[in-house]
N, C-alpha and C positions, 0 to 999 in steps of 0.2 A: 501449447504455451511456447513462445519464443523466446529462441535464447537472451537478446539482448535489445531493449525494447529502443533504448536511448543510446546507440551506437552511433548513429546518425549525429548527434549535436554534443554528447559527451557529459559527462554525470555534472560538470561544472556547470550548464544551463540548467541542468535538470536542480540542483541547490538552490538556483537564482529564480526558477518559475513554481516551482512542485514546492510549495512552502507549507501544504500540511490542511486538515481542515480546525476552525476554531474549537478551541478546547480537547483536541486531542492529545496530544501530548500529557497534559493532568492528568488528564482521565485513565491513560495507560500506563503511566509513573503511581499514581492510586492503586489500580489491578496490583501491580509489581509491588509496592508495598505492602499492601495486605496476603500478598501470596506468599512472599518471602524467595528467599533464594532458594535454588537457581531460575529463571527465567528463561526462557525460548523466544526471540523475537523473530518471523520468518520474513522474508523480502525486508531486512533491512535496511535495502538501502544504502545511502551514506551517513546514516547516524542519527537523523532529525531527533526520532525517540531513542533510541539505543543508549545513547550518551546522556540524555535526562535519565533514564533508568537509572545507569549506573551511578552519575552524581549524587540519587538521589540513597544511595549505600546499598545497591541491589547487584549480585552480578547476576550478568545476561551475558547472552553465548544471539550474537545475529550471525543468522541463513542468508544468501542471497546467491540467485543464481548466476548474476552479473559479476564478471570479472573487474569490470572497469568501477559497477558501483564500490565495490571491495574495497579496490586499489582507493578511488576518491577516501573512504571512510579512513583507511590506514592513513593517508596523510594528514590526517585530523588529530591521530592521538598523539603524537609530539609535544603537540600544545597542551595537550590537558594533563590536568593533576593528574600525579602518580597515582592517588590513590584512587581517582575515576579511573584513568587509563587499568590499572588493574584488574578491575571487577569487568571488564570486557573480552570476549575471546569472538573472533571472527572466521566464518568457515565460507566456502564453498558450497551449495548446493540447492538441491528442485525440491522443492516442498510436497511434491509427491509420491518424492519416493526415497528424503534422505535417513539416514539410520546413524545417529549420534552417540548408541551405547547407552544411555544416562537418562534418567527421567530428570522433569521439570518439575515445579508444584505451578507453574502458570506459561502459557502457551499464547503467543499476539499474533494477531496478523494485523496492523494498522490497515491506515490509508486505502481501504477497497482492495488491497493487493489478492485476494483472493479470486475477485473476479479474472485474475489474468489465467487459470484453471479455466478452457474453451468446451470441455465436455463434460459429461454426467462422468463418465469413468476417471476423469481427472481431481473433480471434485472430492468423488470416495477414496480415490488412492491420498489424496493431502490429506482429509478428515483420518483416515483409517491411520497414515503415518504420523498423525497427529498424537492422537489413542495410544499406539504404542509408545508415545518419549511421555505419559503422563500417567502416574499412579490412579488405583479408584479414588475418588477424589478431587483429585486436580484439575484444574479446570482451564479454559480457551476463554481467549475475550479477541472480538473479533468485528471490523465494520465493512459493511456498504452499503452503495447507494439503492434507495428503493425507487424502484425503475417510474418514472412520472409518464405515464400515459398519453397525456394531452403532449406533453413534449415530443413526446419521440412519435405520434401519428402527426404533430407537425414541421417536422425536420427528417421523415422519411424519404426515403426516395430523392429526385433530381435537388429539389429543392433543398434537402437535407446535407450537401456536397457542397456550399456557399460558405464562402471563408467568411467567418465574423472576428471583429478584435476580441481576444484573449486575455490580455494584459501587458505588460512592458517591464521590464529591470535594465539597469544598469548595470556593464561590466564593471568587477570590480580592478580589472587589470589596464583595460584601457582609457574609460571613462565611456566607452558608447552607449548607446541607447539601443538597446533590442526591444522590438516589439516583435508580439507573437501574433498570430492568426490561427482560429480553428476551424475546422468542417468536423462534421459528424456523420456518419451513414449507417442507418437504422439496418437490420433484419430481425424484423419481427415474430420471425416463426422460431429463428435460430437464435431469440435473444441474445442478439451479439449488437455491437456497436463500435464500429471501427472510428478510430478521432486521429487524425491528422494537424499537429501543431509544426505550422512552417513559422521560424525565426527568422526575421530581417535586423541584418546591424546597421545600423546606420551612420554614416558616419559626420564631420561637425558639419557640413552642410546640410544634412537631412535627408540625402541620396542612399539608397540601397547599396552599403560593400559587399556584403554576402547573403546570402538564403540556407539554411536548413531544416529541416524537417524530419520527425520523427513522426510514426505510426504506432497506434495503441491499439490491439484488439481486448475487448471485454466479454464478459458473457454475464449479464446481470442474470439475478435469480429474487426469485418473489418472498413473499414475508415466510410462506409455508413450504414452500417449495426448499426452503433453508432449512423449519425446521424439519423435516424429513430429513433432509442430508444426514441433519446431526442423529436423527434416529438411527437411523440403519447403521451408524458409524458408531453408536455406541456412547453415546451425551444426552445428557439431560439438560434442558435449557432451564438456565436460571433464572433471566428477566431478559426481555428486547425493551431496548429504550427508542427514543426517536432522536436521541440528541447522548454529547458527551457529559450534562449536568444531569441525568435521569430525565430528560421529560417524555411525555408517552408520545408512543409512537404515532405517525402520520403520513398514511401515505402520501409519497412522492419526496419524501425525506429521507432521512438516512437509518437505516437499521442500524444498530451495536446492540448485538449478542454477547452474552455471557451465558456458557454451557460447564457443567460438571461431567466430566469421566465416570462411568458408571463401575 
């Protein structure tokens, strides 16, 4: 796992590209609600879901291992109501192995962040440090992506290494236009997927002022192959969806897990 994935371009692109997938955010404000306080958000990030949680009269306590995404989030609470700002406590640390004291009645990991875990032993050390911040009972709600086959046997190898458009935003500080580029680089044996998003700003004549680039490594994991994990770590799975509204699962779609603490 690396330390700091978005050092390269700085948490402020990472707000302006990494907008979330549809209906997550509900879906994990829902969890939070029905679980009731206190909450665990891991890889939080700078706030996307954190701060709906807490709006939503929940406190949450977010992990992150990034310094910088941290600092981004801290500068966010100023602005928000006291009484959101409240129900928020923000920490430091690797979701494999941090030790908070306190259980939760509910346990997130959004946005795929779990894939950023590269081996079998990192997996079981987050699930297992997961286990111990949650009572029997308590339960994890948890997504990624389900690895699409046809994709990644055709974007393996050389050809798999070819920038495609990504999408584009606007600074909101000087008014330019970034667009992104991605490549992707398959290994198949090592279920890993390395993605490379180079930024170009552009400036008003349309010319390139700058270039940066961040590297993501992944390690996707299969429908079953997950739930194992959560066996051996001591959860019972409660439903896999394919989607944030409940729909059934499909592969080459998204997993969302919800498991109980045994």
């Amino acid at each position: 796992m690396a330390t700091d994935y978005y050092a390269g371009v700085g948490p402020g692109f990472y707000d302006l590209f990494s907008t979330g997938l549809p209906g997550d955010v509900g879906f994990y404000v829902a969890q939070a609600q029905a679980a009731g306080s206190p909450v665990l958000e891991l890889a939080c990030g700078t706030g996307r879901v954190t701060i709906s949680i807490a709006a939503a009269g929940v406190q949450v306590l977010g992990l992150d291992l990034s310094p910088q995404m941290l600092a981004r989030f801290e500068s966010k609470l100023p602005a928000l109501p006291v009484e959101v700002r409240g129900k928020i406590t923000l920490m430091q640390g690797d979701m494999r192995s941090f030790d908070l004291r306190q259980r939760f009645a509910l346990v997130i990991i959004p946005y795929r962040a779990f894939l950023h875990n590269l081996t079998v032993a990192e997996q079981l050390a987050a699930l297992q440090a997961i286990g111990r911040h949650l009572p029997s009972g308590g339960r994890l709600a948890l997504n990624v992506f389900d690895p699409d086959l046809r994709i990644i046997i055709e974007r393996s190898g050389e050809i798999g290494q070819a920038l495609t458009p990504a999408g584009e935003f606007t600074r909101p500080d000087n008014g330019h236009q970034v667009v992104v580029w991605e490549s992707r680089q398959y290994d198949i044996a090592a279920q890993m997927v390395r993605v490379r998003w180079l930024y170009d700003e552009l400036g008003d004549d349309g010319l390139v002022l700058s270039r940066a680039y961040t590297d993501l490594h992944l390690r996707w994991v299969y429908r079953y192959e997950m739930e194992h994990l959560l066996a051996r770590c001591g959860f019972a799975v409660e439903a896999l969806y394919g989607g944030f509204e409940g729909e059934p699962f499909v592969a080459g779609g998204e997993q969302v897990w919800l498991a109980r603490k045994l």
